[in-house]
C-alpha positions in Angstrom: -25.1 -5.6 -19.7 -24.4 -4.6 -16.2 -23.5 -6.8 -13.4 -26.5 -7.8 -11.3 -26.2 -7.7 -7.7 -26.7 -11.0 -6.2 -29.0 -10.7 -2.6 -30.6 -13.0 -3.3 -33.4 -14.0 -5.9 -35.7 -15.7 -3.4 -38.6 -13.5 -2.4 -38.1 -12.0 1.2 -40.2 -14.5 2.7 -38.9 -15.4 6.5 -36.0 -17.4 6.6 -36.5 -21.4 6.4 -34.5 -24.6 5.7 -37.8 -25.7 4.0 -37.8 -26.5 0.3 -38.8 -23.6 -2.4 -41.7 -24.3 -4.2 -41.2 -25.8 -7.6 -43.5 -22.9 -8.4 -41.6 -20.2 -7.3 -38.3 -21.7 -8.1 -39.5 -21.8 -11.9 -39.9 -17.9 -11.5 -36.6 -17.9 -9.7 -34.7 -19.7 -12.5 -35.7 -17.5 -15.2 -34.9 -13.9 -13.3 -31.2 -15.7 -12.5 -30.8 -16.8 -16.1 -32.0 -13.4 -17.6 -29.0 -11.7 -15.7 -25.9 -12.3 -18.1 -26.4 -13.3 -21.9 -24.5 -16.7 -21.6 -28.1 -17.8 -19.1 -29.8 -18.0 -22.2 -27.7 -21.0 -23.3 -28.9 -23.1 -20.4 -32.0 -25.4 -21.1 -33.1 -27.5 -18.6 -34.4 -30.9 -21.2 -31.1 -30.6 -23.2 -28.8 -30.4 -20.2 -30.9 -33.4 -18.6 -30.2 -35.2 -22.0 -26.4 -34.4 -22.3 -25.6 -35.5 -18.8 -27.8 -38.5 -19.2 -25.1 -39.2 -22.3 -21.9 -39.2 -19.9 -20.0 -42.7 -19.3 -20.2 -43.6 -15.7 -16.7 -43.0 -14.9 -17.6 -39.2 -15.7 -20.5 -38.8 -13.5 -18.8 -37.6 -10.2 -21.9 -39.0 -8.1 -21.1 -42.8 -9.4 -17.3 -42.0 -9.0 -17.7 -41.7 -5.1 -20.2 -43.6 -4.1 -18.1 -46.7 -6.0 -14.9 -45.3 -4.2 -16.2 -45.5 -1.1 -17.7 -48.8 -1.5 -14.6 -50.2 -2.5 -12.8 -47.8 0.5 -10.3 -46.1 -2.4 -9.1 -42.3 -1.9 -9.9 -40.3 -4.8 -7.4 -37.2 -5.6 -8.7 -34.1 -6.8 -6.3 -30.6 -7.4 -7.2 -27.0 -8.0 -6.9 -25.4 -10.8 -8.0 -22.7 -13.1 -6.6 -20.0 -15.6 -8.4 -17.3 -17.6 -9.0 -18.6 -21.5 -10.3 -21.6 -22.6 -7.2 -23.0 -24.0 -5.4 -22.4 -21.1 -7.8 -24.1 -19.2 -8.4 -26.7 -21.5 -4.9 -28.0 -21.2 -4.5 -27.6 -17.4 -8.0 -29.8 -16.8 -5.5 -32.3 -19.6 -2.4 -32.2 -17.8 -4.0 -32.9 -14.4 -5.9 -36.1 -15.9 -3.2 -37.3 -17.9 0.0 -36.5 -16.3 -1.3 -36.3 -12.6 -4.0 -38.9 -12.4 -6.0 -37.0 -11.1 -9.6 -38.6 -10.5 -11.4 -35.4 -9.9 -10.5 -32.8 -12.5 -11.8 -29.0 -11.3 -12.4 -25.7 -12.8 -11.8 -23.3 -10.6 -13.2 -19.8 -11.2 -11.4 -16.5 -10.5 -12.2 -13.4 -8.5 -14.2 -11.3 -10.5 -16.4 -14.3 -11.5 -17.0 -15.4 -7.7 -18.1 -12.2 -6.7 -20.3 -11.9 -10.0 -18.6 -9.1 -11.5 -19.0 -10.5 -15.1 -18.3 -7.6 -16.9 -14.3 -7.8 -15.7 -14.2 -11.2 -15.8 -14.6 -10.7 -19.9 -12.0 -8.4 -19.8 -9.5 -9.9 -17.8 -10.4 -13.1 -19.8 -9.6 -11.0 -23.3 -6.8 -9.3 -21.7 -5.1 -13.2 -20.7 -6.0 -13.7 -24.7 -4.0 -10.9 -26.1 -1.2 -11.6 -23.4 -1.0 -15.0 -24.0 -1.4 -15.9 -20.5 -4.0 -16.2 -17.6 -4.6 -12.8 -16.2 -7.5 -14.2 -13.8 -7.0 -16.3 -10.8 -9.1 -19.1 -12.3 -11.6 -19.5 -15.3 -14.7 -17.1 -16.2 -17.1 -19.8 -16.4 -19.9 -17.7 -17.0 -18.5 -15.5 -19.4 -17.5 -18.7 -21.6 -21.1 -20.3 -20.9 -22.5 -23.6 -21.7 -21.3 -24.3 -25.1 -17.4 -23.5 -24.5 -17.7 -25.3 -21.1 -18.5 -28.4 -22.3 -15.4 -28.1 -24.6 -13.9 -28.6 -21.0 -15.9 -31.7 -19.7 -15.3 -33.4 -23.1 -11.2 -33.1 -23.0 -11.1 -34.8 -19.8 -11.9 -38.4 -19.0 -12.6 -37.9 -15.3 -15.8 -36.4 -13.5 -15.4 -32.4 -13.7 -16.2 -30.3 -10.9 -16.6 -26.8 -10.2 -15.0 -25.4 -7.4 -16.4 -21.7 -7.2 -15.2 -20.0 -4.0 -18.2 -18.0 -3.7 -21.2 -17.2 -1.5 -23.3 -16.0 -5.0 -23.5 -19.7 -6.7 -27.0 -19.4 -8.6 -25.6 -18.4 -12.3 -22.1 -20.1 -12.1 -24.1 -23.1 -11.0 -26.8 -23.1 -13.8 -23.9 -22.8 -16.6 -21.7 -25.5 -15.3 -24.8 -28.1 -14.6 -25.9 -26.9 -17.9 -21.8 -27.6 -19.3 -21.7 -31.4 -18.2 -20.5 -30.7 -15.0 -21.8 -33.1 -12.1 -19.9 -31.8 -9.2 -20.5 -28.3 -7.1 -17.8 -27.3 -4.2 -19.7 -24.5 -1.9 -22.3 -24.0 1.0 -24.0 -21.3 2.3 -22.4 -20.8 6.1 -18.9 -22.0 5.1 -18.1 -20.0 2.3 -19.9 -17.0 3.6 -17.9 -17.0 6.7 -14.6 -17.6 4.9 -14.4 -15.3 1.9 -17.0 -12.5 3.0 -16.5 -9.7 4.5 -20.3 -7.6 4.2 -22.3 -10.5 3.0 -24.5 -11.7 5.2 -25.2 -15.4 6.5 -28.7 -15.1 5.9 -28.1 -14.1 2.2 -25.5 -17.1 1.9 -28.1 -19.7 2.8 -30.6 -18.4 0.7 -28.4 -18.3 -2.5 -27.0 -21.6 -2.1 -31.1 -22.9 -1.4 -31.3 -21.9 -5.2 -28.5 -23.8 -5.9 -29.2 -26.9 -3.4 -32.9 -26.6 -5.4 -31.3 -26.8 -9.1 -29.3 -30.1 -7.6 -32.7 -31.9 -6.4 -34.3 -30.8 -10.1 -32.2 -32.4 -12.0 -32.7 -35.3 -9.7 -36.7 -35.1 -10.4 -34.9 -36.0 -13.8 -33.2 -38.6 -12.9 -29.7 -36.8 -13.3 -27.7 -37.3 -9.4 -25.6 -34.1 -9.0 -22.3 -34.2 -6.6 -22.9 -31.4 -4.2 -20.1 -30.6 -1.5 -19.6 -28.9 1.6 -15.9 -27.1 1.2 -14.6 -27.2 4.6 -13.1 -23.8 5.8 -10.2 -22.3 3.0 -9.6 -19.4 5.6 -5.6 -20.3 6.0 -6.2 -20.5 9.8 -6.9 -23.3 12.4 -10.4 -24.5 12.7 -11.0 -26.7 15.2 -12.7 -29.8 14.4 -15.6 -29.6 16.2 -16.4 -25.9 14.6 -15.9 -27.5 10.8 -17.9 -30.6 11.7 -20.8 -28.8 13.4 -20.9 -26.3 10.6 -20.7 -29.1 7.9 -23.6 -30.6 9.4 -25.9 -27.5 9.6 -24.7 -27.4 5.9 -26.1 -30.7 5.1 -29.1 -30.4 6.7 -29.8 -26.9 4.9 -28.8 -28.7 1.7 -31.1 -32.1 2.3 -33.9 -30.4 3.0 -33.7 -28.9 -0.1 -34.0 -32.2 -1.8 -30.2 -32.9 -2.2 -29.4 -37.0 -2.0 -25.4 -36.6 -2.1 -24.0 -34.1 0.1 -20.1 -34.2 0.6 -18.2 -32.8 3.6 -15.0 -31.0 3.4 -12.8 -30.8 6.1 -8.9 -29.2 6.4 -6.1 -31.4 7.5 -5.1 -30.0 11.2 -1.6 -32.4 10.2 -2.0 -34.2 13.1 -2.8 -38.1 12.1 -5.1 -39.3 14.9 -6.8 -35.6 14.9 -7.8 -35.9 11.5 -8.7 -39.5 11.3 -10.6 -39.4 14.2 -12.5 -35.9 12.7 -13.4 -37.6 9.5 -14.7 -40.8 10.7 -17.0 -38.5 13.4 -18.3 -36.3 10.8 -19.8 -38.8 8.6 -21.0 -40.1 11.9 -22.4 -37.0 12.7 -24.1 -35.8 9.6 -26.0 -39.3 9.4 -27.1 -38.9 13.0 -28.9 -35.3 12.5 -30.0 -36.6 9.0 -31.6 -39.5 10.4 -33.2 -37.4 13.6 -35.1 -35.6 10.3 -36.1 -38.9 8.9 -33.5 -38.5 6.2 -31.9 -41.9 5.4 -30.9 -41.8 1.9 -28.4 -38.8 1.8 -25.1 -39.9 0.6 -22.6 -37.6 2.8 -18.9 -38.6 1.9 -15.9 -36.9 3.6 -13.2 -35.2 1.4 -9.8 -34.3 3.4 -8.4 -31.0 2.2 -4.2 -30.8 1.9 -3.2 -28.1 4.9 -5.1 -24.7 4.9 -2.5 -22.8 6.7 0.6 -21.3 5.6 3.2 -23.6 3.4 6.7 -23.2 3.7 8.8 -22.0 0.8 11.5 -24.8 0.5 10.1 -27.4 -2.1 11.6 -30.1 0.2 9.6 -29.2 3.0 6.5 -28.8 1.3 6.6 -32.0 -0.7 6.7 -33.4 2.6 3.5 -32.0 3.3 1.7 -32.5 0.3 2.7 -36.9 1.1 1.5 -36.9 4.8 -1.6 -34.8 3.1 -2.1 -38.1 1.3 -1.2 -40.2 4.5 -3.5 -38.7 6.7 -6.2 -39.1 4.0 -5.9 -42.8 3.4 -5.5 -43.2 6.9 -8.8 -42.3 7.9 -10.6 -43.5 5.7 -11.1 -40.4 3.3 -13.5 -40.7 0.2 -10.6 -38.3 -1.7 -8.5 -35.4 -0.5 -7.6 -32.1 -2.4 -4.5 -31.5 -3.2 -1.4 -29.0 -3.0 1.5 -28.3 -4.6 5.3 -27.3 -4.3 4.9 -24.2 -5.3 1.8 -23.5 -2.2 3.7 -20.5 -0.7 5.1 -19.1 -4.0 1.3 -18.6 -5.7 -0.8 -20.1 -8.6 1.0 -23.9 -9.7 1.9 -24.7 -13.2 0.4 -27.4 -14.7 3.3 -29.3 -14.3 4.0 -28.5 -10.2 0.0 -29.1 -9.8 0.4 -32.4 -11.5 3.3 -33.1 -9.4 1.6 -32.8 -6.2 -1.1 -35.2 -7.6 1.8 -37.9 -8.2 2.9 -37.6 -4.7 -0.1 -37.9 -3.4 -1.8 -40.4 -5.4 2.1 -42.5 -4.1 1.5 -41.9 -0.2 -2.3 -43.0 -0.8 -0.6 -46.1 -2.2 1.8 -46.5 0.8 -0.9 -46.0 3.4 -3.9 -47.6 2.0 -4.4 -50.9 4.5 -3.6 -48.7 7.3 -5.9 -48.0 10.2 -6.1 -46.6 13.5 -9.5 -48.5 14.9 -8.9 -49.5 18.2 -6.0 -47.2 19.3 -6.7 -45.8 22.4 -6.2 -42.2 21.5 -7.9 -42.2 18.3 -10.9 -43.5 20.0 -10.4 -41.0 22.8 -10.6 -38.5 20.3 -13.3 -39.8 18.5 -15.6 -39.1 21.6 -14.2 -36.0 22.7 -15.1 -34.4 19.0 -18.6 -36.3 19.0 -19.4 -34.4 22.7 -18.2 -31.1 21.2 -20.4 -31.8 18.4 -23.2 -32.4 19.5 -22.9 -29.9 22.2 -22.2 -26.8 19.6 -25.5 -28.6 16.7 -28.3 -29.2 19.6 -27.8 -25.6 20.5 -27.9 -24.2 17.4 -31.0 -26.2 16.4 -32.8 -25.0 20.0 -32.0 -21.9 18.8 -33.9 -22.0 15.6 -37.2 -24.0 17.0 -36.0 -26.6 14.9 -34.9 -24.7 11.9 -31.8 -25.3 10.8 -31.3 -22.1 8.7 -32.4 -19.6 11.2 -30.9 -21.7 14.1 -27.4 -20.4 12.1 -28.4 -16.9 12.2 -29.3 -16.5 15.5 -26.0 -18.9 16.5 -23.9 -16.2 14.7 -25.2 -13.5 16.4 -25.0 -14.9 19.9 -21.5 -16.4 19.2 -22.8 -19.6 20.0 -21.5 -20.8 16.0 -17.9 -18.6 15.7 -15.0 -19.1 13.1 -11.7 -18.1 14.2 -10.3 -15.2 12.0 -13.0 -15.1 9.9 -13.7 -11.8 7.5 -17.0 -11.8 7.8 -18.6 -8.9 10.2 -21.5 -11.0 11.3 -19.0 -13.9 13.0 -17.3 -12.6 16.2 -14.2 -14.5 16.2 -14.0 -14.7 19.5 -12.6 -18.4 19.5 -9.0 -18.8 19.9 -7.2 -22.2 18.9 -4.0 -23.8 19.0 -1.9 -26.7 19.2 -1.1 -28.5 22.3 2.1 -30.3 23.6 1.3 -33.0 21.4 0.1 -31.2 18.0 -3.4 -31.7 18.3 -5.7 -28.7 17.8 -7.0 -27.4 20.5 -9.4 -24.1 22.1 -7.5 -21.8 24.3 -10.8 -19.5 24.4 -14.4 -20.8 23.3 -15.9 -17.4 23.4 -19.6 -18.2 23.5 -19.2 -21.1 22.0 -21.0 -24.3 23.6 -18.7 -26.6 25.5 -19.4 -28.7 28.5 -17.1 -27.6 31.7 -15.2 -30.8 31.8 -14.1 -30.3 27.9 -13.3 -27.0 28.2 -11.0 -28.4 31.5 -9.4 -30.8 29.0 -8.4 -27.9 26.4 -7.1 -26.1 28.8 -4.5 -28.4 30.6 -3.5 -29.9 27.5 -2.3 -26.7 25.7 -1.1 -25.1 29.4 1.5 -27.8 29.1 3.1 -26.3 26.0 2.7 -23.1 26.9 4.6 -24.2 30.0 7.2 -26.2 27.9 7.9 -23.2 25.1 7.4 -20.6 27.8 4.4 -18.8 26.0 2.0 -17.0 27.6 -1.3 -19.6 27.2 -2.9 -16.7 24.6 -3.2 -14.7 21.4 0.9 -15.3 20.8 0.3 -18.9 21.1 -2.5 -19.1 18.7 -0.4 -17.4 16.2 2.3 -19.6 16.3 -0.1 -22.8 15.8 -1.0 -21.1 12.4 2.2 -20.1 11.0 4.9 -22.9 12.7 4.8 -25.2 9.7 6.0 -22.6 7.1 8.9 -21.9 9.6 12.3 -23.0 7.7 13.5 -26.7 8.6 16.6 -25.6 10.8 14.0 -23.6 13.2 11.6 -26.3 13.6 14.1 -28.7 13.9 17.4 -27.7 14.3 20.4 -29.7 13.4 22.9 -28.2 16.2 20.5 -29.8 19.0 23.3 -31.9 20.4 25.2 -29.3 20.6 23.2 -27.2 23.2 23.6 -26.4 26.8 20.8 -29.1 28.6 
């Protein structure tokens, strides 16, 4: 069978956030399942009944909403290879040797960009060989039957982590498998992995999926769906990944989602990131509530550091414990970890496991910490809930209302921009980096909503490094905040400092 192209099943009516019509979504279902043979496994009565069969502590929904009741940070890795067995015992070795409480299945390349038909041949070739060939697991290849193989050797909630703007099928066979968690979103992941796919598309495909979620609620199954942050390897600025979770969450909610996870990447600066989770929650409520939404669960995952990792094990096990640090700290529902081996390519088990341990430690270490009250974390805290609401309110008056063509429109007007991104409908015009103090900062909003006295702010603080390091206050600058922390130790902190001329 030949791949299908994915632009979306939805008929071509004019872009909406509002909900599909159970009608039309039944016609939708059945042209999405009828595209690879392995859709024919999935039945919607059976799947309610197996997931309705899972202990608690394996329904990721229950897992977080306890967590956060009880203020715990959950960990949760990456992690996929291209058999079964292969990923069989890697989901084994992350629950049992590194604790994890999330346990993933990440899919590869070929799968994510639903080109099945070499995803079953990369996935025979990693047989024959004996080892993964794929960057992750072929989850729609395997289909529902093999996949629950997966859910049923763990004894932690599974979750699918997809990297991929085309989520309908790989989301009906892992909903289908057992499992009750979905990483993706229709701006984000457009933005970050896409180069020709559009943000209109994006939105649409991940309606479908945002749709499945809410009809398996109408059975009374609660699906995790989650918001994945940016995984560009740049600097976002906070304000951009809050404002763009949001708009995510509304798309989602209004397609009848009830728990809606955000995603946002570790800038490494503690007060920065503490002060960006607690606003985004904040944030997502307040626009969820303006649409007389009250009962969307929206907890905040902190993601380990996007950017470049360094290559010495030393330094980068430093990073992976102030990952879990900043994550306690601020009051994260559960971060996403690293590893060791971050700059050298895909972890072993046993290095992914690792990083899980040293996380899972730091959480430890840090968990009665907290920053409420300190005068810069509540300085923060308002300067990111300006910028917010500034960058949202726009995009919304954009779209009458709407927020799904408020996006479109934003994109194309600049007013919503990603720095670096691939995709050809974002402008990249925005130019971060770090200030004299580490936090993240905008050296050039493009066309991106600020008010003047904000904008005033960025730029003094990060004129005072470039004033400091003798940097022009540009592009060079913003390169160097992206690619500082893989430096080697002696360059970012010399040991001959004493020795210097003052």
């Amino acid at each position: 069978m030949a791949d299908a192209a994915s632009d979306g099943l939805r008929t071509r009516q004019p872009l909406s956030e509002a909900p599909i019509a159970w009608d039309e979504f039944e016609v939708l279902r059945a042209e999405n399942l009828a595209r690879w043979p392995t859709g024919s496994e999935v039945h919607l009565d059976e799947a309610v009944a197996y997931h309705a069969g899972l202990p608690e502590h394996k329904r990721l929904a229950a897992v977080l909403r306890r967590a956060k009741e009880e203020r715990r940070c959950l960990t949760q890795p990456r992690g996929g290879f291209g058999t079964l067995r292969l990923q069989r015992e890697l989901m084994q070795a992350l629950d049992r040797d590194g604790l994890a409480d999330i346990v993933p299945t990440t899919t590869d390349s070929y799968t994510r960009n639903e080109q099945f038909t070499k995803a079953a041949k990369g996935s025979q070739e990693s047989e024959a060989a004996g080892r993964s060939l794929l960057n992750g697991f072929p989850i729609v290849n395997y289909g529902v039957a093999a996949c629950r193989e997966l859910v049923e050797a763990i004894e932690k909630p599974a979750i699918m982590l997809t990297g991929t703007a085309m989520p309908k099928l790989v989301g009906e066979i892992g909903y289908a498998a057992g499992y009750t968690g979905f990483l993706g979103s229709g701006i984000a992941y457009t933005v970050s992995y896409t180069k020709e796919h559009t943000i209109e598309d994006g939105i649409r495909n991940y309606q479908y999926l945002d749709r499945l979620a809410a009809l398996y609620a109408q059975h009374g199954v609660l699906l995790h769906r989650r918001q994945p942050g940016f995984l560009t390897g740049t600097n976002v600025p906070p304000c951009i990944a809050i404002s763009i979770a949001v708009l995510d969450c509304l798309l989602a909610a209004a397609q009848g989602v009830r728990q809606y996870g955000l995603e946002l990447g570790q800038t490494l600066h503690l007060v920065q990131d503490a002060a960006a989770i607690a606003v985004c929650e904040e944030m997502a409520q307040e626009y969820l509530r303006r649409r007389g939404l009250t009962d969307v669960e929206t907890p905040i995952t902190s993601l380990h550091w996007m950017g470049a990792w360094p290559q010495d094990e030393a330094q980068a096990a430093a990073m992976v414990a102030f990952g879990g640090t900043l994550a306690a700290v601020s009051g994260a529902v559960s971060v996403t970890t690293k590893s060791t081996h971050e700059a050298l390519g895909i972890p072993t088990p046993q290095a992914n496991a690792e990083g899980l341990r040293m996380t899972r430690m730091a959480i430890y270490l840090a968990r009665n910490m907290r920053l409420d009250g300190l005068p810069d974390y509540e300085r923060e805290k308002e300067l990111i809930r300006r910028e917010v609401r500034c960058i949202v309110d726009r995009v919304l008056d954009l779209g009458d209302g709407d927020a799904a063509v408020g996006t479109v429109r934003s994109f194309e007007a600049g007013v919503l921009d990603v720095p670096w991104s691939p995709n050809r409908q974002v402008a990249s015009r925005v130019l971060p980096a770090r200030d004299a103090d580490g936090y993240l900062r905008i050296i050039d909003p493009g066309a991106l909503p600020m008010e003047a006295d904000v904008r005033e702010e960025h730029r003094v603080r990060l004129s005072r490094r470039a004033k400091m390091e003798k940097v022009p206050m540009g592009y060079d600058l913003a390169v160097t905040s992206v690619y500082e922390l893989s430096e080697p130790l002696d360059m970012l902190l010399p040991d001959t400092w004493a020795r210097r001329n003052p």
